[in-house]
C-alpha positions as CSV (number, residue, x, y, z in Angstrom):
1,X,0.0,0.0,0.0
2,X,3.2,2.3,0.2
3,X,3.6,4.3,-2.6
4,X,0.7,2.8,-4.8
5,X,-1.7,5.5,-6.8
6,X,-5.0,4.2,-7.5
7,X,-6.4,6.2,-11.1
8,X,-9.6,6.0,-10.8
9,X,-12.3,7.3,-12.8
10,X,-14.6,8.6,-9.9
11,X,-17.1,11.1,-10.7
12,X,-16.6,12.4,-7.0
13,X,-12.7,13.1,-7.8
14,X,-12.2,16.4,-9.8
15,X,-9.1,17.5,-11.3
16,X,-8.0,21.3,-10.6
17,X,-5.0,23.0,-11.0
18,X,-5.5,24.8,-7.4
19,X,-5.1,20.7,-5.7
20,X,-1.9,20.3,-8.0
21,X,-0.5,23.3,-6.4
22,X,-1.8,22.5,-2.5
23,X,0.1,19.1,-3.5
24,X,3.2,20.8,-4.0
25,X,2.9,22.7,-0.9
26,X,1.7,19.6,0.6
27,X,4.9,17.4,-0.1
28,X,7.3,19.7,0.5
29,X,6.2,20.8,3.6
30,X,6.2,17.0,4.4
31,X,9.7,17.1,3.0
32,X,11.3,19.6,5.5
33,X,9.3,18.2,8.4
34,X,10.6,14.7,8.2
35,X,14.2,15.5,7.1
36,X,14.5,18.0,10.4
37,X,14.3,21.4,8.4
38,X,17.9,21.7,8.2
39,X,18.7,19.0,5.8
40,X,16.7,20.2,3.0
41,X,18.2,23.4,3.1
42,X,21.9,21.9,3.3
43,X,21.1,19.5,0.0
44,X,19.7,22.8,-2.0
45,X,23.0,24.6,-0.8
46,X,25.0,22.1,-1.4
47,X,23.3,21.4,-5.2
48,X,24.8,24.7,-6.2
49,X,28.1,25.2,-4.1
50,X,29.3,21.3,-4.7
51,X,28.5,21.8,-8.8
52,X,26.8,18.5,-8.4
53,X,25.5,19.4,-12.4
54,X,29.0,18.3,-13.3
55,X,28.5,14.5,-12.1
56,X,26.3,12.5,-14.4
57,X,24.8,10.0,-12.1
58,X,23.9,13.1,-9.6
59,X,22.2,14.9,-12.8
60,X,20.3,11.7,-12.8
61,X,19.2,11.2,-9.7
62,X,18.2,14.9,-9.5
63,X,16.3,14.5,-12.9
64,X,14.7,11.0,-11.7
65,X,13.6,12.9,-8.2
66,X,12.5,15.9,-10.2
67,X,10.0,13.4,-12.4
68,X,8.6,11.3,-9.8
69,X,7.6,14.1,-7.9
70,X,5.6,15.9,-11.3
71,X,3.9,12.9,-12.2
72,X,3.7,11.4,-8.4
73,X,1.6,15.0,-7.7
74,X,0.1,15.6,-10.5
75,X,-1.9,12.1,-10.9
76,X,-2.4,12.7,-7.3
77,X,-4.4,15.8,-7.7
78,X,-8.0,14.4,-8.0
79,X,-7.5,14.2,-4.3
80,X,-7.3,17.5,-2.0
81,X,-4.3,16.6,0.3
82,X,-5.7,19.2,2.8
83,X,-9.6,18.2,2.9
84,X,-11.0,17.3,5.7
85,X,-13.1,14.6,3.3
86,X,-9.5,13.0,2.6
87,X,-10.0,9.3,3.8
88,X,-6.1,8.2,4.2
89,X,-3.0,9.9,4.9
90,X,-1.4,11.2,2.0
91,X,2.3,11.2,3.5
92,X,2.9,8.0,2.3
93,X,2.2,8.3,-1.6
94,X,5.3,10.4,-1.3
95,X,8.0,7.5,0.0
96,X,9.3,6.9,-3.4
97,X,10.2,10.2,-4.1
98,X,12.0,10.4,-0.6
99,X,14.3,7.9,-1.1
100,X,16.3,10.0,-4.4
101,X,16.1,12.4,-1.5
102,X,17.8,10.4,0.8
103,X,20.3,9.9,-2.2
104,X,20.9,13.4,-3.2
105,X,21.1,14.2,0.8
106,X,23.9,11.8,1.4
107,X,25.6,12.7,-1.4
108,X,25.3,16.5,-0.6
109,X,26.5,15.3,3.1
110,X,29.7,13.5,2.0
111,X,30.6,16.7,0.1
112,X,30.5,18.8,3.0
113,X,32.4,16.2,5.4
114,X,35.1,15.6,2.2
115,X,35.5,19.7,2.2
116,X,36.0,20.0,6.0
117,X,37.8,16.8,7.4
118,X,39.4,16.0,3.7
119,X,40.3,12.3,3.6
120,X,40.2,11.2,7.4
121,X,36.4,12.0,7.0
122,X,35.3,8.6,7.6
123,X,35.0,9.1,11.5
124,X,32.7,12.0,10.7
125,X,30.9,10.4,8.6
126,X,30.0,7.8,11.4
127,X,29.2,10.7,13.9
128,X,26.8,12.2,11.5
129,X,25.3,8.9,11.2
130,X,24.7,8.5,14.6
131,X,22.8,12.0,14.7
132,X,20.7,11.0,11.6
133,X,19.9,7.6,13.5
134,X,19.2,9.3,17.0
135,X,16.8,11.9,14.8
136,X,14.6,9.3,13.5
137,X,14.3,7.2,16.6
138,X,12.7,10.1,18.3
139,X,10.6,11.5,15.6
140,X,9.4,7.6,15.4
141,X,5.9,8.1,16.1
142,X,6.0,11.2,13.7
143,X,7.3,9.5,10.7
144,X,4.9,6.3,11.9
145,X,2.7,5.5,8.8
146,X,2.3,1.7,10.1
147,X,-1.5,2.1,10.4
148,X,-2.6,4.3,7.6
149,X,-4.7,1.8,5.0
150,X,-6.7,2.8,2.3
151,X,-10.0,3.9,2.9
152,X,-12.5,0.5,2.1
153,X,-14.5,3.0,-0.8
154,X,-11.4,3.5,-2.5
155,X,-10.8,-0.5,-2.8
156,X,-13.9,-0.8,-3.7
157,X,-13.9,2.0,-6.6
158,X,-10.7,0.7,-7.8
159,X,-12.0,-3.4,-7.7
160,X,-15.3,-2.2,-9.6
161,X,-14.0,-0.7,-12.5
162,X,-12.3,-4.5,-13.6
163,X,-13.7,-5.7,-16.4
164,X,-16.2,-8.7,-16.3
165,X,-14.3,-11.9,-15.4
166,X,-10.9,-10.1,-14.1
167,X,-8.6,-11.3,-11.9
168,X,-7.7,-9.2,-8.9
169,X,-4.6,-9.9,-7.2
170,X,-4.6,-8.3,-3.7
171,X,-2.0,-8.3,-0.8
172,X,-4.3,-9.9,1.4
173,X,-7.9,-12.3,1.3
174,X,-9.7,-9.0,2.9
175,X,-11.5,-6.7,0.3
């Protein structure tokens, strides 16, 4: 259920350009919240400083990122992420997107350590590990999306508009 975008073709769901934009404000407000502000902040910095458009695989990553993120929100945007009428938590349609974000973060990271400890960074490395590790033990119950599940309406929705005599293969026997 983590990650997955149901397209369905509900009369109830509307398309406007004013959801695609509370999505965007949406996600990356759930962005600095759950990478502590600061980090966020450091990887932009660190984008431009560290002339990461010079490395190929980081211009990928950046551009993969980038087009999840587009196509994750705008598909998303039948749904208002800040309606009270919203039946499940929309936090977690964004995970995929995160994890390039973890990428590019790391990356930005082991720029900054390289520049200030030069080759004996690997000790810093570890400590800033630590910090990253202490962070999200604490903020457990925050970033906690263990009992979000889709709303049963929105199963049902999606499992209705199978043609006659499909097969539906679920994660579980409960529909």
């Amino acid at each position: 259920e983590f990650g997955s975008i149901f397209l369905l073709s509900n009369p109830a769901l509307k398309f406007t350009l004013l959801k695609v934009f509370k999505h965007f404000w949406a996600y990356f407000a759930n962005l600095l919240t759950s990478f502590g502000v600061i980090l966020p902040i450091i990887t932009l910095l660190v984008l431009f400083i560290g002339r990461f458009f010079e490395n190929r695989k980081l211009v990928l990553i950046i551009a993969a990122f980038l087009v999840i993120v587009i196509v994750q929100l705008v598909l998303l945007s039948t749904i208002d992420p800040t309606g009270e009428d919203n039946p499940f938590q929309i936090n977690k349609f964004y995970l995929s997107s995160l994890v390039l974000f973890v990428f590019l973060s790391g990356a930005a990271l082991d720029w900054i350590v390289k520049r200030l400890f030069g080759e004996e960074s690997m000790y810093a490395l570890l400590l800033l590990f630590v910090f990253i590790v202490i962070y999200f033990a604490a903020n457990f119950r925050t970033n906690n999306y263990a009992d979000n599940f889709f709303s049963q309406k929105m199963v049902e929705d999606a499992l209705s508009q199978l043609p006659v005599d499909s097969v539906a293969i679920t994660v579980s026997h409960i529909v």
